[in-house]
Rosetta silent file (secondary structure, phi, psi, omega in degrees, C-alpha in Angstrom):
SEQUENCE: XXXXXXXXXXXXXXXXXXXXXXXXXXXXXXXXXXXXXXXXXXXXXXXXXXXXXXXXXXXXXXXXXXXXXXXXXXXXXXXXXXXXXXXXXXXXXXXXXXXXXXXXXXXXXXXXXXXXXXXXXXXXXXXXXXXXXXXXXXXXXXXXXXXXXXXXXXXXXXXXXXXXXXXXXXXXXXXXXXXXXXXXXXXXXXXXXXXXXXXXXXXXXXX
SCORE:     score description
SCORE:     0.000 S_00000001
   1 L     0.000  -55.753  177.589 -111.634  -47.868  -51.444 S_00000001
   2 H   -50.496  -51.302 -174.911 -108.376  -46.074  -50.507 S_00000001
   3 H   -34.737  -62.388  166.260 -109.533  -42.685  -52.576 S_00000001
   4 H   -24.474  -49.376 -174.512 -112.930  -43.067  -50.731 S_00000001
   5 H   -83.906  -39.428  164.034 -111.328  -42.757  -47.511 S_00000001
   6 H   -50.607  -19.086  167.913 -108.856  -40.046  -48.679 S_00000001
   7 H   -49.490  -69.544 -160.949 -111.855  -38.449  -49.615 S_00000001
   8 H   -77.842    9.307 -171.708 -113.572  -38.581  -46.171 S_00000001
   9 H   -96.110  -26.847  178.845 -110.458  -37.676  -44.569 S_00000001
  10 H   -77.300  -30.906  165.690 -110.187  -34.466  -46.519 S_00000001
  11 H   -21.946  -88.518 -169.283 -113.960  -33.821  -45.188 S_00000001
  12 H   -53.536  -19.925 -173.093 -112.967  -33.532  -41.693 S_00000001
  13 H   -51.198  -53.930 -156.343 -109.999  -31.582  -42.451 S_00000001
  14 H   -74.702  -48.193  126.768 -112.033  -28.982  -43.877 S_00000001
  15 H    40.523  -89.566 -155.952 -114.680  -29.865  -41.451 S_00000001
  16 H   -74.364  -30.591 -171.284 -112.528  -28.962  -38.348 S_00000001
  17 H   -94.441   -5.718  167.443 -111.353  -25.819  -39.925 S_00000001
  18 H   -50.581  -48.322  171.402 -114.698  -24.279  -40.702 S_00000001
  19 H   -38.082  -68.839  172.459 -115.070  -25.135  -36.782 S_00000001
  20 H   -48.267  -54.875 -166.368 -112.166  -23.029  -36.145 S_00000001
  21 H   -63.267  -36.535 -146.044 -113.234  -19.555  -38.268 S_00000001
  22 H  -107.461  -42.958  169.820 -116.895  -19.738  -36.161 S_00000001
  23 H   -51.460  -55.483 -178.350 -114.835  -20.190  -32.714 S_00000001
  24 H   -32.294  -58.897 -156.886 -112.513  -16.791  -33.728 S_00000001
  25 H   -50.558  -68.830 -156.306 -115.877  -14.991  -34.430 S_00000001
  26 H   -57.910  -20.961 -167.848 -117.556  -15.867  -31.438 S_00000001
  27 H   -73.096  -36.318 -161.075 -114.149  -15.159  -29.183 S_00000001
  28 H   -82.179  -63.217 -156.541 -113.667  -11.291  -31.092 S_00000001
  29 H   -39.916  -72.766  175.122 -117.864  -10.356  -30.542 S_00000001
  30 H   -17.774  -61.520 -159.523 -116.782  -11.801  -26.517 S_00000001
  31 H   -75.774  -47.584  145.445 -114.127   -9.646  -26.207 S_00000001
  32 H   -51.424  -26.981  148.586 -116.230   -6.514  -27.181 S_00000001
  33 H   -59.191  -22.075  175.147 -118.853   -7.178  -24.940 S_00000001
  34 H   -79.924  -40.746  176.646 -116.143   -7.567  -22.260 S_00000001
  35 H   -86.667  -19.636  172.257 -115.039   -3.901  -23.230 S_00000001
  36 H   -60.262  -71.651 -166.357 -118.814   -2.687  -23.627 S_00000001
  37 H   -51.478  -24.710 -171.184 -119.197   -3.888  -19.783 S_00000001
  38 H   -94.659   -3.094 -171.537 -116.049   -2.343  -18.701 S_00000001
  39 H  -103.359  -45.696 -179.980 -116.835    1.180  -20.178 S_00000001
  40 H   -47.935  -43.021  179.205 -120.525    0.507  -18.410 S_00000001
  41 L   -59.124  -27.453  175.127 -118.667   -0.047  -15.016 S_00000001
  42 L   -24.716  -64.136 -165.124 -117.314    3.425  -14.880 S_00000001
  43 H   -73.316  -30.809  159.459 -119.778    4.721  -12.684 S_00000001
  44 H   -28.898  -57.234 -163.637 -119.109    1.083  -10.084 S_00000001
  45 H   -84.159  -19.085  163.945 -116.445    2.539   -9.063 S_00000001
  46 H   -56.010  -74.648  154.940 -117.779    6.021   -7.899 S_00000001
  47 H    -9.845  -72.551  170.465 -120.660    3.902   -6.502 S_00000001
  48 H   -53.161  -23.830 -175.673 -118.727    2.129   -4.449 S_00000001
  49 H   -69.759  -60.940 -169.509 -116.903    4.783   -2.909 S_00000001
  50 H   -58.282  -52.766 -172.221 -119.853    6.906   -2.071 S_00000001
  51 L   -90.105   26.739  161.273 -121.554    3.407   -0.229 S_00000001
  52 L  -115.389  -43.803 -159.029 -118.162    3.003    1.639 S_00000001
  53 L  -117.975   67.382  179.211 -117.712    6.524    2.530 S_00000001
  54 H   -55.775  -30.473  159.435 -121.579    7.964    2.845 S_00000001
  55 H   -42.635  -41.511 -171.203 -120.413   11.040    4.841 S_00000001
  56 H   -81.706    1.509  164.621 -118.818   12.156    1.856 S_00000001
  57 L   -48.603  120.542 -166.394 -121.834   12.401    0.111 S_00000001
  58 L   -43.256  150.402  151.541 -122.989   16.001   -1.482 S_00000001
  59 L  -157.916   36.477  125.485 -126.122   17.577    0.489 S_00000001
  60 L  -176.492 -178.611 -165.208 -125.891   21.114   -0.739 S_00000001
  61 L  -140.549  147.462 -169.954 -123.297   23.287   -2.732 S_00000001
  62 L  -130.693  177.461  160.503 -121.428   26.633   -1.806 S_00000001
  63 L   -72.580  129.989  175.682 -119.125   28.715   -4.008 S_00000001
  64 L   -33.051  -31.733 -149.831 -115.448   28.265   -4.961 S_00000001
  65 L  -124.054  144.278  110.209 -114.014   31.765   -4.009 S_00000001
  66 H    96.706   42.956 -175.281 -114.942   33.963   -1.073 S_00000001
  67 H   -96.011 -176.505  -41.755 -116.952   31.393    0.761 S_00000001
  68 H     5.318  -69.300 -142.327 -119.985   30.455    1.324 S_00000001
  69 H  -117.768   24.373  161.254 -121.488   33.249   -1.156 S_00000001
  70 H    81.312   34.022 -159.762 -118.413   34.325   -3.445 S_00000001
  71 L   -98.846  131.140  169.424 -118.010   37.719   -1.151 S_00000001
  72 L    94.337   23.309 -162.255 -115.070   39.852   -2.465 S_00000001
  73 E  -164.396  137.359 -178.662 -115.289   37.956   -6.042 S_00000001
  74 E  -134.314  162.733 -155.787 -117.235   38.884   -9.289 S_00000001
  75 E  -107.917  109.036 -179.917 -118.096   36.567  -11.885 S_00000001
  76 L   -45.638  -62.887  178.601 -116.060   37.958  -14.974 S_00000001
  77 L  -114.625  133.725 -154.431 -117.080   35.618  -17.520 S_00000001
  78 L  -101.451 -176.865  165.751 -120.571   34.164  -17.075 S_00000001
  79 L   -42.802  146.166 -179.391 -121.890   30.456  -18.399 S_00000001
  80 L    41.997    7.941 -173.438 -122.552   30.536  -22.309 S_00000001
  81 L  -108.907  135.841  179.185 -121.243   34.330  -22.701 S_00000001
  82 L    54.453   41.056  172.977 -118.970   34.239  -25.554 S_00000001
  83 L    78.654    4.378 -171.663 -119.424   30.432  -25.706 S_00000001
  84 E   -96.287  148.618 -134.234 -117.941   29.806  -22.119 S_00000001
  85 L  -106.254   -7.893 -179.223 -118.358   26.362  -20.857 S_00000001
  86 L  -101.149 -148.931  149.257 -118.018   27.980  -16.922 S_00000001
  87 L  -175.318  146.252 -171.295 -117.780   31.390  -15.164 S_00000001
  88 E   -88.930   92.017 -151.808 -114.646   33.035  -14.583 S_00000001
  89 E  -113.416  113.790 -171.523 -114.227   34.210  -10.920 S_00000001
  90 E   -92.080  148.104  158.363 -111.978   37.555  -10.502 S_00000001
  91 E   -94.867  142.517 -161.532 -111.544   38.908   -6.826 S_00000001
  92 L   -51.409    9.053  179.010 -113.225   42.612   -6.964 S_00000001
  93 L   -80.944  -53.007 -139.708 -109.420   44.051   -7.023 S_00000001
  94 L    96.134  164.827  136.577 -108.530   43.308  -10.608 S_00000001
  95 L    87.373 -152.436 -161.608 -105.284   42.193  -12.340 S_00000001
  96 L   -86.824  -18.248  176.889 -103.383   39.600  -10.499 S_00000001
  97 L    -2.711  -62.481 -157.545 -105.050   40.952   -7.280 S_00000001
  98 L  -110.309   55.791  130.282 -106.609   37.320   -5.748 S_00000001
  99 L  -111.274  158.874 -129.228 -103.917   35.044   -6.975 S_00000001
 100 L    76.993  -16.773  164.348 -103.014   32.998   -4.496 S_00000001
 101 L   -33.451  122.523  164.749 -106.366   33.349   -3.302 S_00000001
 102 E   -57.321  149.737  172.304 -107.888   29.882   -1.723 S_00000001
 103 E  -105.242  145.926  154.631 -110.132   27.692   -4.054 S_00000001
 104 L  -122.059  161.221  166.258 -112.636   25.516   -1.901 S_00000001
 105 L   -78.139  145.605  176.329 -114.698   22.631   -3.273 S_00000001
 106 L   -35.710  -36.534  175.894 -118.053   23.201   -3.858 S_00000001
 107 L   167.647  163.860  178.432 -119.587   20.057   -1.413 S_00000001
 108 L   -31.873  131.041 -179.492 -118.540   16.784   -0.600 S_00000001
 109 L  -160.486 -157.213 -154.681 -116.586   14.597   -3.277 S_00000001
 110 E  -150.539  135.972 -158.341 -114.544   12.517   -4.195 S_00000001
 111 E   -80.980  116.886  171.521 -110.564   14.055   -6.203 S_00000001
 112 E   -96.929   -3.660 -163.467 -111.054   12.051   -9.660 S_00000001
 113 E  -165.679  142.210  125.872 -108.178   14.037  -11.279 S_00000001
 114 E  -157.900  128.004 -158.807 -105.639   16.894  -10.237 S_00000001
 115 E  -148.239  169.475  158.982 -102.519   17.781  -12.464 S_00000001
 116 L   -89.818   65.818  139.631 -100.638   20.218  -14.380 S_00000001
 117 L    24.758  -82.125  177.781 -101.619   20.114  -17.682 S_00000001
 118 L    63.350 -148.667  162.054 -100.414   23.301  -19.057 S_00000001
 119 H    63.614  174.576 -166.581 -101.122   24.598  -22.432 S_00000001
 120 H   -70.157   21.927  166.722 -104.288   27.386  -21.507 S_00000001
 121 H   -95.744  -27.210 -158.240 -105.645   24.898  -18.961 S_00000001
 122 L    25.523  -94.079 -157.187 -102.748   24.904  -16.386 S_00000001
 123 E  -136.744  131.594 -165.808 -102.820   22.814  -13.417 S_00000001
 124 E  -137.019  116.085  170.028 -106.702   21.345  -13.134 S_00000001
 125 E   -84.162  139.892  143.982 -108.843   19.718  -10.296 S_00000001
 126 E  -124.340  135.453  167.625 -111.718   17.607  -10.893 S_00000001
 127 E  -106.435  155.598 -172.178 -114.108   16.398   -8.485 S_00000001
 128 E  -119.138  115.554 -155.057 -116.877   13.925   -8.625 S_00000001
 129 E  -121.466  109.844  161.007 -119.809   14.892   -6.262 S_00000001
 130 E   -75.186  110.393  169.906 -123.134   12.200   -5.436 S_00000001
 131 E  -135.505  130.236 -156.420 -126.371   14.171   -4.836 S_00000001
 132 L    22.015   55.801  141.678 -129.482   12.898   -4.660 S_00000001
 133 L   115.359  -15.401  176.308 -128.902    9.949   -6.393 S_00000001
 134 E  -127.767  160.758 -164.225 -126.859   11.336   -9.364 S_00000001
 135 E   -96.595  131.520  177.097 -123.358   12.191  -10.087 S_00000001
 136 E  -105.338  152.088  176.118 -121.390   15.591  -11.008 S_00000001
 137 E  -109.522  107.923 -163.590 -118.551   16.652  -12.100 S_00000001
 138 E  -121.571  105.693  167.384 -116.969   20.494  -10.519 S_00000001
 139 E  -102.807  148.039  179.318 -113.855   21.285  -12.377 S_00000001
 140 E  -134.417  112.293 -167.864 -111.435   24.050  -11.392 S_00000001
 141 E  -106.875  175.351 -146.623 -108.451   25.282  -14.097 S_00000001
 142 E     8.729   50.698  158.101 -105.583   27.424  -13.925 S_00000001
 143 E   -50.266  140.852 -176.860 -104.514   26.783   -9.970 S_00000001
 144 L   -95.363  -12.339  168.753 -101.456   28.456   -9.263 S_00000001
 145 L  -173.146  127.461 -154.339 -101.207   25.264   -6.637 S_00000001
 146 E  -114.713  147.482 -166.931 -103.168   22.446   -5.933 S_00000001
 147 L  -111.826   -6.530  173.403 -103.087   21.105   -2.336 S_00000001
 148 L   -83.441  167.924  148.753 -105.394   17.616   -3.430 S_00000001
 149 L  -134.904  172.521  169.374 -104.625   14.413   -4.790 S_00000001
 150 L  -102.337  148.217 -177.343 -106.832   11.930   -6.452 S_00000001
 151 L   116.500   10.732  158.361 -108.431    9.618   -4.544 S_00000001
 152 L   -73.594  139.584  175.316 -108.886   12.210   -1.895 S_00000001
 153 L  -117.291  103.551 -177.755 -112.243   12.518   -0.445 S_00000001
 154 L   -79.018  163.943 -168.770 -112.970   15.719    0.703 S_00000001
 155 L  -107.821  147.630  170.851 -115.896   17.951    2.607 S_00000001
 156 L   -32.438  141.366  159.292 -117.636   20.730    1.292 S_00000001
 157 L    97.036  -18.341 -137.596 -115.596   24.125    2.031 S_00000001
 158 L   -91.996  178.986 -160.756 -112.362   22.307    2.669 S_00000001
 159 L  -123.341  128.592  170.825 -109.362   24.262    0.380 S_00000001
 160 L  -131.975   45.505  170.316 -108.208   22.396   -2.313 S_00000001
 161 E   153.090 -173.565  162.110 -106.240   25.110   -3.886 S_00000001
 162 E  -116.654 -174.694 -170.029 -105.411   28.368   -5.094 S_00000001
 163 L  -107.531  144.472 -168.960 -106.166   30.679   -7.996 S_00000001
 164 L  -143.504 -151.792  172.277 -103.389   31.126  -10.723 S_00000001
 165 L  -115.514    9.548  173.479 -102.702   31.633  -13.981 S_00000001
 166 L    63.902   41.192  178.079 -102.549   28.878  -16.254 S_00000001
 167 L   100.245   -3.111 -172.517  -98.824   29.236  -16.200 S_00000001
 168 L    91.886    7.120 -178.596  -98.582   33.103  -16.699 S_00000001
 169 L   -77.235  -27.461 -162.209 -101.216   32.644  -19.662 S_00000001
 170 L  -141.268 -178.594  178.054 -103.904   34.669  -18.311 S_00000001
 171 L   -97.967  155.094 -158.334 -104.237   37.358  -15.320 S_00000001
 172 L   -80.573  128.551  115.277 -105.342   35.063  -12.449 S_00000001
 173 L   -91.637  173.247  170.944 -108.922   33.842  -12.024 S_00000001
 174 E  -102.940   98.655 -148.880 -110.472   30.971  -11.345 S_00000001
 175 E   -85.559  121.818  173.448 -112.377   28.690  -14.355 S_00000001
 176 E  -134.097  107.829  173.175 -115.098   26.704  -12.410 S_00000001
 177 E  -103.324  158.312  160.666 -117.650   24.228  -14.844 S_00000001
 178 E  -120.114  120.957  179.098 -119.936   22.160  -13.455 S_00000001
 179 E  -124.681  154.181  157.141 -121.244   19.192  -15.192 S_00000001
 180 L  -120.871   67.619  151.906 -123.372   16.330  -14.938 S_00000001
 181 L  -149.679   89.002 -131.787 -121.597   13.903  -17.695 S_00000001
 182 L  -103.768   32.707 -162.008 -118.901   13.103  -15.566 S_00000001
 183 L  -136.534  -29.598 -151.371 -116.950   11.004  -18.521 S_00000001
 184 L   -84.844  132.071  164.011 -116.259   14.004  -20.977 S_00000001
 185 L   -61.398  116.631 -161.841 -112.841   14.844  -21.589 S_00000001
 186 L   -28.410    9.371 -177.108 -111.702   18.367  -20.511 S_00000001
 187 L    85.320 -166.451  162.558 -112.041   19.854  -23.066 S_00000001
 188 L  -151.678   12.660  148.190 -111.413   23.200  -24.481 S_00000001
 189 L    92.410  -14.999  179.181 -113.413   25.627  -21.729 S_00000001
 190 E  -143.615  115.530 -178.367 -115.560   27.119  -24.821 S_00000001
 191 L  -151.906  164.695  173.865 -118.116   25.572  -27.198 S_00000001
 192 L   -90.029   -0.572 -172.309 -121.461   26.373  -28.773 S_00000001
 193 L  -104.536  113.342 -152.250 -122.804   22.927  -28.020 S_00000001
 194 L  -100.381   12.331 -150.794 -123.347   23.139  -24.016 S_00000001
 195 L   -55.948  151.744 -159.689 -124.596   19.528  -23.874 S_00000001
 196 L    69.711  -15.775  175.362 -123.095   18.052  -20.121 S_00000001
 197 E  -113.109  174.950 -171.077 -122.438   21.301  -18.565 S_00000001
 198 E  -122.825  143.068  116.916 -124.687   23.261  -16.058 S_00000001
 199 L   -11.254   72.491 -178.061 -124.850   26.699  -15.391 S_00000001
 200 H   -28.366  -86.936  175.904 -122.081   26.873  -12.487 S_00000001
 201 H   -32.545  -29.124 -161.384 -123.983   29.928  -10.575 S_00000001
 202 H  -100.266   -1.747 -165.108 -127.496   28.788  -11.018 S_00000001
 203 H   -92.655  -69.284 -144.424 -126.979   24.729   -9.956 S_00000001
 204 H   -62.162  -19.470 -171.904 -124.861   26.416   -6.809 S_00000001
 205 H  -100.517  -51.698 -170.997 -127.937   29.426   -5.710 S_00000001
 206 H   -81.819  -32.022  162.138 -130.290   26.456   -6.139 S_00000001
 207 L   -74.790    0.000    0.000 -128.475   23.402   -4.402 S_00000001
């Protein structure tokens, strides 16, 4: 009789700890579904901005440099020549000519990023722009000084820096991508795979 019960006693032991291993499981799969949802959310908070601040919403796009229409600025290096993930905007002087030059944003946004960097990127704006119903990304690299912060929300036109030199790396222009995969990490300004970026010039002559 005693064994018997020592028996059934060892049951539940093992019992209860089987219990336990199938709780863990279901707790780790939870906890990745909790991080699936929070990488899904990304875009909430942009959302949210945009239906608090609907004035700042995009309704049409101008040029960085020289604005409206880029006047006194040529576009050095164009979208996909030699692999470039932009276009490279020189003022028609040459050299070092336009730095210091104003950068403006493109249309209404919202500052998701602007820092110093360094390395052949230098000091880099990004903005996050809603237009007609979907979201963009307008990056601007090697400011010689950036006058934003993020979490600014800004109007088409308004200056949110100037054209530099990534640090003395390059002679100054301005590197302007456009994207619409607003997640992708900056990068490295040249690839053969263009998937996420636009044509700068051609989104900006048609929008």
């Amino acid at each position: 009789m005693t064994r018997l019960i020592l028996v059934s006693i060892f049951a539940i032991i093992l019992s209860c700890k089987e219990k336990q291993k199938v709780s863990t499981i279901q707790h780790s799969k939870a906890t990745v579904v909790t991080h699936t949802n929070t990488s899904q959310d990304q875009y909430q908070k942009y959302t949210t901005v945009f239906e608090n601040n609907p004035d700042f919403i995009a309704t049409s796009f101008d040029f960085p440099v020289g604005k409206p229409n880029a006047k006194g600025y040529y576009n050095a290096q164009k979208f996909k020549e030699n692999n470039h993930l932009g276009d490279d905007w020189n003022g028609v002087g040459g050299g070092n000519t336009d730095m210091g030059d104003p950068i403006y944003t493109i249309a209404n946004g919202y500052v998701s990023f602007a820092k110093d960097i360094q390395g052949g990127w230098g000091k880099v704006i990004r903005v996050i722009h809603k237009f007609k119903g979907k979201y963009y990304e307008s990056v601007y690299a090697h400011c010689n000084s950036i006058l934003v912060k993020e979490g600014d929300l800004i109007k088409k036109g308004v200056q949110i820096g100037t054209i530099g030199n990534a640090n003395g790396i390059y002679k100054a222009h301005l590197h302007l991508e456009i994207r619409d995969s607003i997640f992708m990490d900056i990068g490295g300004g040249y690839a053969i795979e263009t998937g996420g970026y636009l044509d700068p010039t051609d989104f900006i002559k048609k929008n």
